[in-house]
N, C-alpha and C positions, 0 to 999 in steps of 0.2 A: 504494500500500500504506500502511494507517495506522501508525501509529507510536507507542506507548507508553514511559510510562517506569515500573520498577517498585519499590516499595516492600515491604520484610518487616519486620514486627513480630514480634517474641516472642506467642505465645499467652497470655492468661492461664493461671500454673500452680495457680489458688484464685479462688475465685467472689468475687464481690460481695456483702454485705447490702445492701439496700433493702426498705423501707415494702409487703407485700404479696407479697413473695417469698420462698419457703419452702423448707426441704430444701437439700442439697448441689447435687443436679442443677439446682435452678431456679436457684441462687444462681451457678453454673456458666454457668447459660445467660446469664444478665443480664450478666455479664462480658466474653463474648463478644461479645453484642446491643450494648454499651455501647463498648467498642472498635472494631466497625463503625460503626459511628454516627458517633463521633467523626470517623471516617476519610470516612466518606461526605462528611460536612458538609466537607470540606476540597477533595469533588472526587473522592476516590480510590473504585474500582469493587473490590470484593472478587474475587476469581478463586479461590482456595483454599485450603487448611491443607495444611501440608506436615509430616513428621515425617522429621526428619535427623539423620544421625549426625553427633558431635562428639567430639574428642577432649580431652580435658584434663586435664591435669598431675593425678598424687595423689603427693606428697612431691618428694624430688630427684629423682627418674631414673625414674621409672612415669610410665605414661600410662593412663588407660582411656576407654573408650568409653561414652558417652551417649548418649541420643536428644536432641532438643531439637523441641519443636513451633512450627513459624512460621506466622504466617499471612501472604498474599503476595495485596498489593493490585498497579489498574495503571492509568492515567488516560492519556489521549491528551495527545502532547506538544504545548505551546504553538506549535511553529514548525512543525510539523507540518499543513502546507495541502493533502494527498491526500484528505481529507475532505471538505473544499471544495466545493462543487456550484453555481455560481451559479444563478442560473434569471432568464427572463424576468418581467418586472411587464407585465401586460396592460394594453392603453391603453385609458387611458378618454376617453368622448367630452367633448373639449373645445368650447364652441363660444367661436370667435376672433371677435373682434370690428373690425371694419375703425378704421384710426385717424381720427379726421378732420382735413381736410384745411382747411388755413388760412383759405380762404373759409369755411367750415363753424364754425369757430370763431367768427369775426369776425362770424356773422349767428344765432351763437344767444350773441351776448353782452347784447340785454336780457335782464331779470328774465322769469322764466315768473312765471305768474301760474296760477290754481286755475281751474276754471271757474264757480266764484259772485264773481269776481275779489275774493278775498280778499286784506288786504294779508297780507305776509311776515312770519313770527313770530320770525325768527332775530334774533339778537344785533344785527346791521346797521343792519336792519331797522326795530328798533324805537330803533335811537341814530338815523338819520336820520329815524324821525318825532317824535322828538323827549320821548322818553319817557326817565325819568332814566336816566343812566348807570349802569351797573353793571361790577363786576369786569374781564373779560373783553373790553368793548369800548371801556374805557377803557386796558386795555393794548393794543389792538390802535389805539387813536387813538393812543397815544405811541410805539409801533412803527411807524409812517408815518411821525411827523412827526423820527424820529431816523434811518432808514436815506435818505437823500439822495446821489443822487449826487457823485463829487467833481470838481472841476470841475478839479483840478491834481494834478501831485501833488508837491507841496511839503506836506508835512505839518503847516504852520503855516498857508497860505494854505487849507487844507482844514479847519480846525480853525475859523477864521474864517469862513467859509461856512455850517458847522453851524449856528454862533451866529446 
C-alpha cells in the first residue's frame, strides 16, 4: 500500500494582479493557478479544496463560527518503498573473448607489420628510427631509465643503484 504525506494551505481569500489578467474571477483564478504551481514544483500533487468550519474567539467569552477554505495537497513518502517494482534488464549479446594464453602472448610479441610492410608510425616507432625526439617519447625514455629495479632494500644502497 502507498503511503503519503499530506499538506493544507489556506486558499487564496483575493486574487492576484498580473500583466494580461483581467476581472475578479480571472484575477481569482491566477491565485489559485499560482499556489498550485508553487506547490507542484516542490513535489506536492493537489487532491482538493476543502471548506471547514472554525471557530474563533469574538471578544472575552463569545465564540462564532467560520468557514475557512483549505486546499489539501499529498506526495508519496520518501521511505515509502511499496511502490517499488524492480524489473529485469534484458541481456544483451555479449561476445566474450577467450584470454590468451602465455605461449600466445610470447609468439605474437614481434611488431605486426601492414601488408605493403610499412614501417610503424607510433611515437616508438619513429624514436627508434631515429627521427627527432618529441614530447611524449622522451618522457617515456626517462620513465624506463628511472623505474629500475631494486636490488636491496636498504634505502641508501637503492638510492645508489638508481644513480
Amino acid at each position: 500500500m502507498t503511503k503519503f504525506e499530506f499538506k493544507v494551505v489556506p486558499a487564496p481569500a483575493k486574487g492576484r494582479k498580473a500583466r494580461g489578467v483581467k476581472g475578479t474571477d480571472g484575477r481569482f483564478a491566477y491565485a489559485l493557478e499560482s499556489v498550485m504551481n508553487e506547490m507542484a514544483a516542490e513535489g506536492w500533487e493537489f487532491l482538493r479544496t476543502e471548506t471547514l468550519p472554525s471557530e474563533e474567539r469574538s471578544g472575552l467569552t463569545s465564540t462564532t463560527m467560520s468557514f475557512r477554505s483549505v486546499m489539501v495537497f499529498r506526495r508519496q513518502r520518501a521511505d515509502d518503498v511499496s511502490a517499488f517494482r524492480p524489473r529485469l534488464l534484458e541481456k544483451t549479446a555479449q561476445k566474450v573473448l577467450p584470454r590468451p594464453q602465455p605461449a600466445e602472448v610470447a609468439s605474437k610479441a614481434a611488431p605486426d607489420t601492414t601488408e605493403e610492410d610499412e614501417p610503424q608510425t607510433g611515437f616508438i616507432a619513429r624514436a627508434e628510427a631515429g627521427e627527432p625526439a618529441n614530447l611524449p617519447v622522451a618522457l617515456l625514455a626517462r620513465a624506463r631509465s628511472v623505474t629500475r629495479p631494486r636490488t636491496s632494500e636498504d634505502p641508501d644502497q637503492a638510492a645508489e643503484a638508481a644513480e
